[in-house]
PAMI-125980 format. One record per residue (C-alpha): residue number from 1; residue in three letters; x, y, z. Coordinates in steps of 0.05 Angstrom, whole numbers. Layout:
% residues N
R | NUM | Ala | X | Y | Z
...
END
This chain:
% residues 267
R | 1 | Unk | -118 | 338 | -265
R | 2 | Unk | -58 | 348 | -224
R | 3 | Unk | 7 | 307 | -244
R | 4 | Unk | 60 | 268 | -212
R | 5 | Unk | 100 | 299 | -145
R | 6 | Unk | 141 | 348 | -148
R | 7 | Unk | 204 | 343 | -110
R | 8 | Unk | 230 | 380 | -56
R | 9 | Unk | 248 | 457 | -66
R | 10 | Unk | 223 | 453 | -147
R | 11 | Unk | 157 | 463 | -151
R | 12 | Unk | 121 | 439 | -209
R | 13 | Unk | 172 | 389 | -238
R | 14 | Unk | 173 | 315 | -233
R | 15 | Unk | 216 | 281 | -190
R | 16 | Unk | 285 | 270 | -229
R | 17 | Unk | 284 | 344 | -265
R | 18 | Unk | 255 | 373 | -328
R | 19 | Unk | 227 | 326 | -374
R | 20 | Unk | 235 | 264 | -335
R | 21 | Unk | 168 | 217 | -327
R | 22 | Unk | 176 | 187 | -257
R | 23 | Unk | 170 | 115 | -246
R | 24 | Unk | 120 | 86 | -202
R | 25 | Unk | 125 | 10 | -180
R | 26 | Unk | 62 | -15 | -164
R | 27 | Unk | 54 | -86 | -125
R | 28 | Unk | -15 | -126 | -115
R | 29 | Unk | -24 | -102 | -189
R | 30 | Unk | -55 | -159 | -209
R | 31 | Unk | -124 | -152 | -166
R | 32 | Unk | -161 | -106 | -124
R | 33 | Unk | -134 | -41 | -101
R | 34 | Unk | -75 | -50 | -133
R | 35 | Unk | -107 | -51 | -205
R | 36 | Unk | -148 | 7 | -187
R | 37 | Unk | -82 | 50 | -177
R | 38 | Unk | -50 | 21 | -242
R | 39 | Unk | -112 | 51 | -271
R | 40 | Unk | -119 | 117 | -243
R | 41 | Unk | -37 | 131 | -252
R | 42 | Unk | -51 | 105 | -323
R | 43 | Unk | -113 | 158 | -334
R | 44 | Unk | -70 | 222 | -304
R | 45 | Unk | -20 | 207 | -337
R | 46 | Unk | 53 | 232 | -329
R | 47 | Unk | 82 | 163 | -300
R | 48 | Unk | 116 | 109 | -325
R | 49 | Unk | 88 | 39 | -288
R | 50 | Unk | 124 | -19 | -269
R | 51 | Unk | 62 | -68 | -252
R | 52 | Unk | 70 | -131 | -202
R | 53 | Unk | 24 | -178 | -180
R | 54 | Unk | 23 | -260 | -178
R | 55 | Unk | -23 | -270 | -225
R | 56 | Unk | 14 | -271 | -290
R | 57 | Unk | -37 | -269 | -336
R | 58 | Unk | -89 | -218 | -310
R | 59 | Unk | -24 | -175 | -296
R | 60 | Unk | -11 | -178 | -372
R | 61 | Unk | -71 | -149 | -389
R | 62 | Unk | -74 | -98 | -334
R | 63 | Unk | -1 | -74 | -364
R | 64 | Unk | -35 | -83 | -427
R | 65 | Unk | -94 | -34 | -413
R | 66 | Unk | -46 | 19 | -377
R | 67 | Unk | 18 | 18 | -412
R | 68 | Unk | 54 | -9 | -351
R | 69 | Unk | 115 | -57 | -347
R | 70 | Unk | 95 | -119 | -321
R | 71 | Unk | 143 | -147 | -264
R | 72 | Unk | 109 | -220 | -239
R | 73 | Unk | 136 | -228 | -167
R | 74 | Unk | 106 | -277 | -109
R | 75 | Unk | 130 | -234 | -53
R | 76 | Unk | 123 | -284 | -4
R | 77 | Unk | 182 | -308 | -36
R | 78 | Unk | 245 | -267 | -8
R | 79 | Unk | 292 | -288 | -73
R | 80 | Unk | 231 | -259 | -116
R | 81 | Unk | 229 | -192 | -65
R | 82 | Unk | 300 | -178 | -90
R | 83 | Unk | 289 | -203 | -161
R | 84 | Unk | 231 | -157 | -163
R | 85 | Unk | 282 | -86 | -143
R | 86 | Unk | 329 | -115 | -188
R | 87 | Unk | 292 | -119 | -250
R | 88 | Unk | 248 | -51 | -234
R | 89 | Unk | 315 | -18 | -229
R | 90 | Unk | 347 | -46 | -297
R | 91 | Unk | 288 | -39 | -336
R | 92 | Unk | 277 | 42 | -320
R | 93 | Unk | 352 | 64 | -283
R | 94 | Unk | 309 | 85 | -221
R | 95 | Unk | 238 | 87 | -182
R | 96 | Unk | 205 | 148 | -158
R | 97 | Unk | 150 | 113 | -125
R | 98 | Unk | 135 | 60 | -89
R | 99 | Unk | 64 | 36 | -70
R | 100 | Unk | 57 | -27 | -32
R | 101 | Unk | -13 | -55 | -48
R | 102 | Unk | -5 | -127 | -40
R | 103 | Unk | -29 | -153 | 14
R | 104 | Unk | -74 | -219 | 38
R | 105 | Unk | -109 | -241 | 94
R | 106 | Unk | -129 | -288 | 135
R | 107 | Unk | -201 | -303 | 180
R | 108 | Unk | -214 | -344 | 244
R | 109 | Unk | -197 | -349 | 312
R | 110 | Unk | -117 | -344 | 317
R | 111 | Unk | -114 | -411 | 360
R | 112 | Unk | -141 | -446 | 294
R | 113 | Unk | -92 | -402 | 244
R | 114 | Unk | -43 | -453 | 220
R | 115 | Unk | 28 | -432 | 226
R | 116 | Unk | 48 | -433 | 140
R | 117 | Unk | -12 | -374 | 143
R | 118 | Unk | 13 | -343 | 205
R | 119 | Unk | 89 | -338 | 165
R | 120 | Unk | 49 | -335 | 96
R | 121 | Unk | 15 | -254 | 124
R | 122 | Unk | 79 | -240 | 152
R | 123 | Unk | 114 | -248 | 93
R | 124 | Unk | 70 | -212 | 36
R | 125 | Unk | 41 | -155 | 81
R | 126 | Unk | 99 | -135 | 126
R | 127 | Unk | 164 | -167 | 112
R | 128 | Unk | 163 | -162 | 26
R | 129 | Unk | 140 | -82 | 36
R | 130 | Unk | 198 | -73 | 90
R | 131 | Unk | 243 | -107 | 48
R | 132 | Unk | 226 | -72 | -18
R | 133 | Unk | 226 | -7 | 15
R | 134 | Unk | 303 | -17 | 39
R | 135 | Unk | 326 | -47 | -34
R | 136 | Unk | 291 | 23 | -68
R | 137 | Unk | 297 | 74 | -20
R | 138 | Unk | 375 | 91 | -20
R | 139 | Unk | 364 | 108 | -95
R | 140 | Unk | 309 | 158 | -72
R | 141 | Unk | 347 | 188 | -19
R | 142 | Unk | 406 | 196 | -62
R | 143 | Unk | 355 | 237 | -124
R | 144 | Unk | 334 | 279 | -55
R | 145 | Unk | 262 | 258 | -76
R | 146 | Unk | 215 | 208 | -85
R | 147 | Unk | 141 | 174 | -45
R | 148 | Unk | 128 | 117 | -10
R | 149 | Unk | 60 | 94 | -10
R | 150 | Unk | 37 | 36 | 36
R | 151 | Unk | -29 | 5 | 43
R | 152 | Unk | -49 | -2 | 113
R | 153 | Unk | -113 | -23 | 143
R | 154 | Unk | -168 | 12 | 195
R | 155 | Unk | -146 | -50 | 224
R | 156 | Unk | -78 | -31 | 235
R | 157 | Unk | -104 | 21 | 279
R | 158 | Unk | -154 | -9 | 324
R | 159 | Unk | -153 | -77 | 320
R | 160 | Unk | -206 | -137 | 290
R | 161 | Unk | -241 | -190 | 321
R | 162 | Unk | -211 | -257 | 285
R | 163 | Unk | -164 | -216 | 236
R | 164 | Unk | -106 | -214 | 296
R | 165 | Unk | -48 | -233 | 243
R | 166 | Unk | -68 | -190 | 192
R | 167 | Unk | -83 | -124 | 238
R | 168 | Unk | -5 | -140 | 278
R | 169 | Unk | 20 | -127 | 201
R | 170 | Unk | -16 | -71 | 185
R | 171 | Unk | -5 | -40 | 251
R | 172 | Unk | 65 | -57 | 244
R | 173 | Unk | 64 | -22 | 172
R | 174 | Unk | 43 | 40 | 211
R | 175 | Unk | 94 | 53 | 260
R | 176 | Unk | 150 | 28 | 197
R | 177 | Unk | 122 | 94 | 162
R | 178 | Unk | 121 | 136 | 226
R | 179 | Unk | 193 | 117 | 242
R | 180 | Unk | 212 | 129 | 168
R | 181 | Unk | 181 | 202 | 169
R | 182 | Unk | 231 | 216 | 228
R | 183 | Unk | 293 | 189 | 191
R | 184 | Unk | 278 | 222 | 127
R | 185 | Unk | 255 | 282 | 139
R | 186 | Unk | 314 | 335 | 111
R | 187 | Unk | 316 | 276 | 43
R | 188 | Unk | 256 | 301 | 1
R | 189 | Unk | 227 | 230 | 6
R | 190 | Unk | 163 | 236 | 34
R | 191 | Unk | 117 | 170 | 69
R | 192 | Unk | 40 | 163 | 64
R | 193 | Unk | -10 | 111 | 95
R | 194 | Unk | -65 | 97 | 61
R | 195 | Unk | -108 | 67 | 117
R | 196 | Unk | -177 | 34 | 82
R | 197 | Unk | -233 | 6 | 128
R | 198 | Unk | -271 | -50 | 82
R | 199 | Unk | -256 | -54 | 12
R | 200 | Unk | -302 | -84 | -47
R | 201 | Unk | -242 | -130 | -77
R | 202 | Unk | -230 | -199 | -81
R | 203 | Unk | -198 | -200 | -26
R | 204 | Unk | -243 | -229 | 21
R | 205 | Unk | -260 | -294 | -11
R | 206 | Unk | -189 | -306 | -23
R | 207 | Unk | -179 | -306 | 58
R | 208 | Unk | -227 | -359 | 61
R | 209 | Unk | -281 | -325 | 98
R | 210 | Unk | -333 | -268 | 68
R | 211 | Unk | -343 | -195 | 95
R | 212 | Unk | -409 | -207 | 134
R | 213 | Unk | -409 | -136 | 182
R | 214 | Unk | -470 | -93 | 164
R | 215 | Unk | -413 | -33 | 185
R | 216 | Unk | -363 | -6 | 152
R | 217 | Unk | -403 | -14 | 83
R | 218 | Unk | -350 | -32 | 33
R | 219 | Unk | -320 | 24 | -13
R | 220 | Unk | -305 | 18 | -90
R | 221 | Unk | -226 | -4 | -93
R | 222 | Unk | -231 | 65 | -134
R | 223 | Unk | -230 | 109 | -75
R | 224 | Unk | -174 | 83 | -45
R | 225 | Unk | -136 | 81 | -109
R | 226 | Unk | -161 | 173 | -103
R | 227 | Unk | -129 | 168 | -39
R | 228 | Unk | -63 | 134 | -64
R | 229 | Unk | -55 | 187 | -120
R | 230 | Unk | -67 | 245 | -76
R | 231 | Unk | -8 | 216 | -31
R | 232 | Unk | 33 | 210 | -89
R | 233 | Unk | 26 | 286 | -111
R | 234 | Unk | 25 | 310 | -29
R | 235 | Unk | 60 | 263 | 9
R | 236 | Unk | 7 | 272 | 58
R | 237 | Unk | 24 | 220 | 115
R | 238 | Unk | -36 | 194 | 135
R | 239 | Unk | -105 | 189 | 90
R | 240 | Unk | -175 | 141 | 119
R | 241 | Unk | -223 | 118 | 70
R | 242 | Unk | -274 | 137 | 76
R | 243 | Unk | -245 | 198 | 119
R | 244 | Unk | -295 | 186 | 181
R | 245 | Unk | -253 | 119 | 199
R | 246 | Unk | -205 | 180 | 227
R | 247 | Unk | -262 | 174 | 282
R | 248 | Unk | -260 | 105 | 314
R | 249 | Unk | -179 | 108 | 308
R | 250 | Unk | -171 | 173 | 339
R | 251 | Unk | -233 | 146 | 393
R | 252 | Unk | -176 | 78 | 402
R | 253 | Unk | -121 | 123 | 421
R | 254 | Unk | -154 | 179 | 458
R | 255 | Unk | -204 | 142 | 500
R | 256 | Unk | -186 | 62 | 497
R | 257 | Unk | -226 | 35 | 541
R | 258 | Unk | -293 | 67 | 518
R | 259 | Unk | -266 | 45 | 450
R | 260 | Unk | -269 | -24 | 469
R | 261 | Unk | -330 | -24 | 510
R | 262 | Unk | -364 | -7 | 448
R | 263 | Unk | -324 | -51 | 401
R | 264 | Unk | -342 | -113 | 448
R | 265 | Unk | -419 | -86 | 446
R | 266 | Unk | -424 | -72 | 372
R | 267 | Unk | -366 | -118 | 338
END
């Protein structure tokens, strides 16, 4: 199975030189996608894990079954944002990778979403990766290599009936990564979306309202996880699971108003 990146202009080596296992910080460790990446990096081996997640004891024993580091952060917190960099950086002198998993949602008509959830998504989906990315990234720039992973949504792309707040961050997540591609393009830091439709996670009970579509069937948080670790060794920008969600958001941008004819038809 195929290892960690290899940086820009030395093929075959891990980011950092001969020798060095790259460090990959992980957030929403604690649940969901995020544990299914902890578990894949674990199985290929090759990377050292800094875990984080809220849940302090189910993060434990995810670091526990992986061999990860684990680094308990409420990112909605930005003291605990900072805190988080900090301590990744002291424990291991540097990160190679970043993938922003955590994430939460919210379900209802907006003109019922009470403002503390409104700031609440803003704050752990958009504003703790943005801010994360700026406290890690100069060290990545400066090593000339380095990934950025960050979960998006199929949401992000087209838009969702009574998930407005969540899809604003995870389209704003998307044009954060297309700006960054631009800026660091001659740096050997490379920026992937990974842009899931419906995930099997907890995730939807903990937004208060269950996944009740007959379409997009859910996918195992394994294949996403596939799709991070792929990133991670291509830095290929953009990945759907499953791949045929490419459809409906290329149908959103090419032909917009037949995509919403047929979103207000079918949901």
């Amino acid at each position: 199975m195929a290892g960690p990146p290899a940086p820009s202009g030395a093929p075959g080596t891990a980011p950092g030189g001969r020798g060095h296992r790259p460090v990959a910080l992980v957030t929403g460790a604690s649940s969901g996608i995020g544990t299914a990446v902890a578990e894949q990096l674990a199985a290929e081996g090759g990377w050292r894990l800094l875990l984080s997640g809220r849940d302090e004891d189910r993060l434990a024993r995810i670091a526990t079954r992986t061999g990860g580091v684990p680094l308990a952060a409420d990112l909605s917190d930005p003291r605990a944002r900072a805190r988080l960099a900090e301590e990744a950086l002291a424990h291991s002198g540097r990160v190679d990778a970043l993938v922003a998993g955590a994430g939460i949602g919210w379900a209802g008509p907006f003109t019922t979403m009470p403002a503390q959830d409104i700031d609440d998504v803003l704050a752990v989906n958009l504003n703790a990766t943005l801010h994360l990315v700026r406290l890690l990234l100069p060290g990545m720039v400066r090593q000339r290599s380095g990934r950025l992973v960050l979960i998006g949504s199929l949401a992000g792309s087209v838009g969702v009936r009574g998930e407005a707040v969540y899809a604003a961050t995870k389209a704003g997540l998307t044009a954060f990564a297309d700006s960054l591609r631009y800026e660091l393009a001659p740096s050997g830091v490379r920026v992937s979306m990974v842009l899931p439709g419906v995930v099997d996670t907890p995730f939807f009970q903990r937004r208060g309202a269950p996944y009740h579509r007959d379409r997009p069937r859910p996918v195992p948080a394994g294949h996403v996880a596939g799709a991070v670790c792929r990133a991670l060794r291509t830095g290929r920008p953009n990945a759907y699971v499953p791949s045929w969600l490419a459809l409906p958001a290329w149908l959103h941008g090419a032909a917009p108003g037949l995509f919403r004819t047929l979103a207000q038809r079918f949901g």
